[in-house]
N, C-alpha and C positions, 0 to 999 in steps of 0.2 A: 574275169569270172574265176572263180575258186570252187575245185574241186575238193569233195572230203567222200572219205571210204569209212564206214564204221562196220564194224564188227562186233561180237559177243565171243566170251571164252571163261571156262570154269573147270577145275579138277581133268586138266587137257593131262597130263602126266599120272596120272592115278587110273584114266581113264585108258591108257597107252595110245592116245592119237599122237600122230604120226605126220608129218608136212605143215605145220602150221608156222616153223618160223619161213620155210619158202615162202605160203601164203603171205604172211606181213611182209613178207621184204619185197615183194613183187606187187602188194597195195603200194607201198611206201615208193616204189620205181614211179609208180604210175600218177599218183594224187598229189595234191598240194597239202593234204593234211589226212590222217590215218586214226581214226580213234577206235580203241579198244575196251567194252567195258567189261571188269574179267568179276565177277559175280566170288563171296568169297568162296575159298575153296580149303580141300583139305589136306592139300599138297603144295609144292611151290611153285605154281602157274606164275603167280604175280612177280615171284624176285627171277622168272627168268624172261619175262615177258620185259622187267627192268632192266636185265641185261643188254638186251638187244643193243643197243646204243644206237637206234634209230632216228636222224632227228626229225623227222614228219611223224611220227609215231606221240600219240595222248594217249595216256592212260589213264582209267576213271576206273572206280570201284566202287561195284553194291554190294547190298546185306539182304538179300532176298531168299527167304525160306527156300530149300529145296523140297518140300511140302508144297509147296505153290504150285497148282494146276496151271498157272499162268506166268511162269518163270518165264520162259524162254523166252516171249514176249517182253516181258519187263526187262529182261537186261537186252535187250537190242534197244529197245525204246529209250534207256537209259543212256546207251551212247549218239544212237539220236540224236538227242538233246542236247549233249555235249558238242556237235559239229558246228563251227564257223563258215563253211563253204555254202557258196550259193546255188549248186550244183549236188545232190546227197545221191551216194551210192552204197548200197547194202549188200556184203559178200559176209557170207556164213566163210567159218576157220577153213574148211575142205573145197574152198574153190576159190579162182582168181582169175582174171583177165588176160587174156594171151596176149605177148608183147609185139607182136608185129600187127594189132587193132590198137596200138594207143591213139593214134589221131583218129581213129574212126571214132572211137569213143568218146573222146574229146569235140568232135566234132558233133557227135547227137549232144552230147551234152549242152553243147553253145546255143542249137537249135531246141532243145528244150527249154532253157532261159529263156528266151525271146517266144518261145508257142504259147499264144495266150489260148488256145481254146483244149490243153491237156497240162495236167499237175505231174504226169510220171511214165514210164516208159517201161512196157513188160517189155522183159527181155529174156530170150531164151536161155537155158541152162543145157550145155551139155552131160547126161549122166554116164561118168565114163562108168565098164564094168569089167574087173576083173583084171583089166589092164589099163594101159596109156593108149593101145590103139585101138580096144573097142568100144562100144557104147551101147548102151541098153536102151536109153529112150530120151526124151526131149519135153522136157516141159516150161512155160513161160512163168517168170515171179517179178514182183514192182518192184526191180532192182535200182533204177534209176527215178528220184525224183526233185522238186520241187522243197523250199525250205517250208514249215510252217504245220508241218504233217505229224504223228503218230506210229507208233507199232505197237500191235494188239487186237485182239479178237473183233472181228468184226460185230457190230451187234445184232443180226440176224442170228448167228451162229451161240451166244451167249445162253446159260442154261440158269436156273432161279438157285441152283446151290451152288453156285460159283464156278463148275466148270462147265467144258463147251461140247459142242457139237463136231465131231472132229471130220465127219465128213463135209463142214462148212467152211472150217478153220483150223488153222495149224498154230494160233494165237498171235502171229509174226505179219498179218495182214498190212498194210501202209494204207490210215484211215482217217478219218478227218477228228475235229473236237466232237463229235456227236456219234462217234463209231461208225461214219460211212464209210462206202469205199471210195477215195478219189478218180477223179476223173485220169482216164489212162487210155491211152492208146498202146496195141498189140502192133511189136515189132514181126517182124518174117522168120517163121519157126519151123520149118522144115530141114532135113538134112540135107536139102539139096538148096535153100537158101544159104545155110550155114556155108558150104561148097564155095557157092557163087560169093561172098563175103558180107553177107548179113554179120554180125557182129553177136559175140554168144559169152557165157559166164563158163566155165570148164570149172565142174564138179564132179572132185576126185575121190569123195567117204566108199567109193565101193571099188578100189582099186586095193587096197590091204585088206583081202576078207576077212583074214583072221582079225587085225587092230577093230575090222564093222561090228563082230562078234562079239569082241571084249565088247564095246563101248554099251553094245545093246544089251549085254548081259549085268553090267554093273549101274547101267543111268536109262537109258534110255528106253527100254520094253515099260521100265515101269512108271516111266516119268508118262507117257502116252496115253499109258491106263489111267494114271492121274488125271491126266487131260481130260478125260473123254468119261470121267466120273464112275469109272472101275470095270468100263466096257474095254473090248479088243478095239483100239485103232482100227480103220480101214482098211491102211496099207501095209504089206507084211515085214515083221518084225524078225529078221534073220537072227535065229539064235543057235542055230550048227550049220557047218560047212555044206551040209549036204539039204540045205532049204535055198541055196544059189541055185535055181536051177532056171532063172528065166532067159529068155532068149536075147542076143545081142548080135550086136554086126560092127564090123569096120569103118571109123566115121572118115579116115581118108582126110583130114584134117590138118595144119600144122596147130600144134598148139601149143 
């Protein structure tokens, strides 16, 4: 069984993110194959992403308008598509897999092959906040699936002028050829699962506030607006230091 990690990445240097060759090189520790689709950009994402000298590492490149209310989705779908492993795992550039869970992982993954009565496996996301050892909250994404699958807006969520519903969808949904959702079973998403050794994604976008600031200031506040067809997103879009003000705690974790 063959494991592949796919990812998205676009104007990562222009944009001043911050951890993304840790990220690859810690997919690349863990998988049999790493693919990355870096969407074009306006800076040199792609000749340093070439750099890397990774050899589990694929690169693929789109040409998708940054106009597109439905980017974000297409270039992950795009690398998708690109993977050979019979086992797909989807890690956004700001998060990665802690290395003392590789065989855990490995091991849902085996038992996902073999489950015929689920296509994919939510799996919790640590959000860490503000540091390495705190965390703000805990949410579940279909990080782990089945070959044969999609990324992109569910179609509930889809709107008659081309953008979506953004409290339905985030366009990144893992969905069948008809826009459904796959069939998925919910992993144990507690912080006290986590503890016990459930198995979690460690996402680190709100550990550099100031690099979260930039990012949201220059791509992101208005790519959302795009999304959501020129309304506010749902969820809040930090755009000075002093809108970090939500609550967090200690996850107590090794990560």
């Amino acid at each position: 069984m063959k494991i592949s990690v796919y990812t998205s990445a676009f104007n990562l240097i222009q944009h001043g993110f911050k951890g993304w060759r840790e990220s690859i090189s810690r997919a690349c520790d863990f998988a049999d194959e790493v693919v990355v689709c870096i969407n074009k950009s306006q800076d040199d994402t792609l000749i340093q992403f070439s750099q890397l000298g990774l050899k589990k590492l694929k690169i693929v490149v789109s040409d998708f308008s940054y106009e597109d209310p439905l980017l974000d989705g297409k270039v992950k779908n795009t690398a998708l598509q690109n993977c050979s492993g019979d086992i797909l795992i989807q890690l956004d550039i700001d998060e990665y897999i802690p290395e003392n869970q590789y065989s855990n992982w490995r091991a849902y993954a085996e038992h996902l092959f073999n489950n015929q009565d689920v296509d994919c496996y939510m799996i919790p996301a640590l959000n860490l906040y503000k540091d390495w050892d705190h965390y703000k909250d805990i949410n579940s994404k279909w990080y782990m699936h089945k070959r044969g699958f999609y990324r992109g807006p569910v179609g509930f969520a889809r709107k008659s002028d081309g953008t979506i519903d953004t409290n339905r969808s985030d366009t990144c949904e893992l969905i069948d050829a008809y826009g459904g959702l796959v069939r998925s079973a919910l992993l144990p998403n507690t912080i006290q699962d986590l503890r016990n050794g459930s198995i979690f994604v460690v996402h680190f976008g709100y550990v550099d506030l100031d690099s979260r600031i930039e990012r949201n200031q220059k791509f992101w506040d208005e790519h959302w607006k795009r999304e959501a067809g020129g309304e506010e997103p749902p969820h809040k879009v930090h755009m000075s230091i002093d809108e970090f003000n939500e609550q967090y705690h200690h996850h107590d974790l090794k990560i």
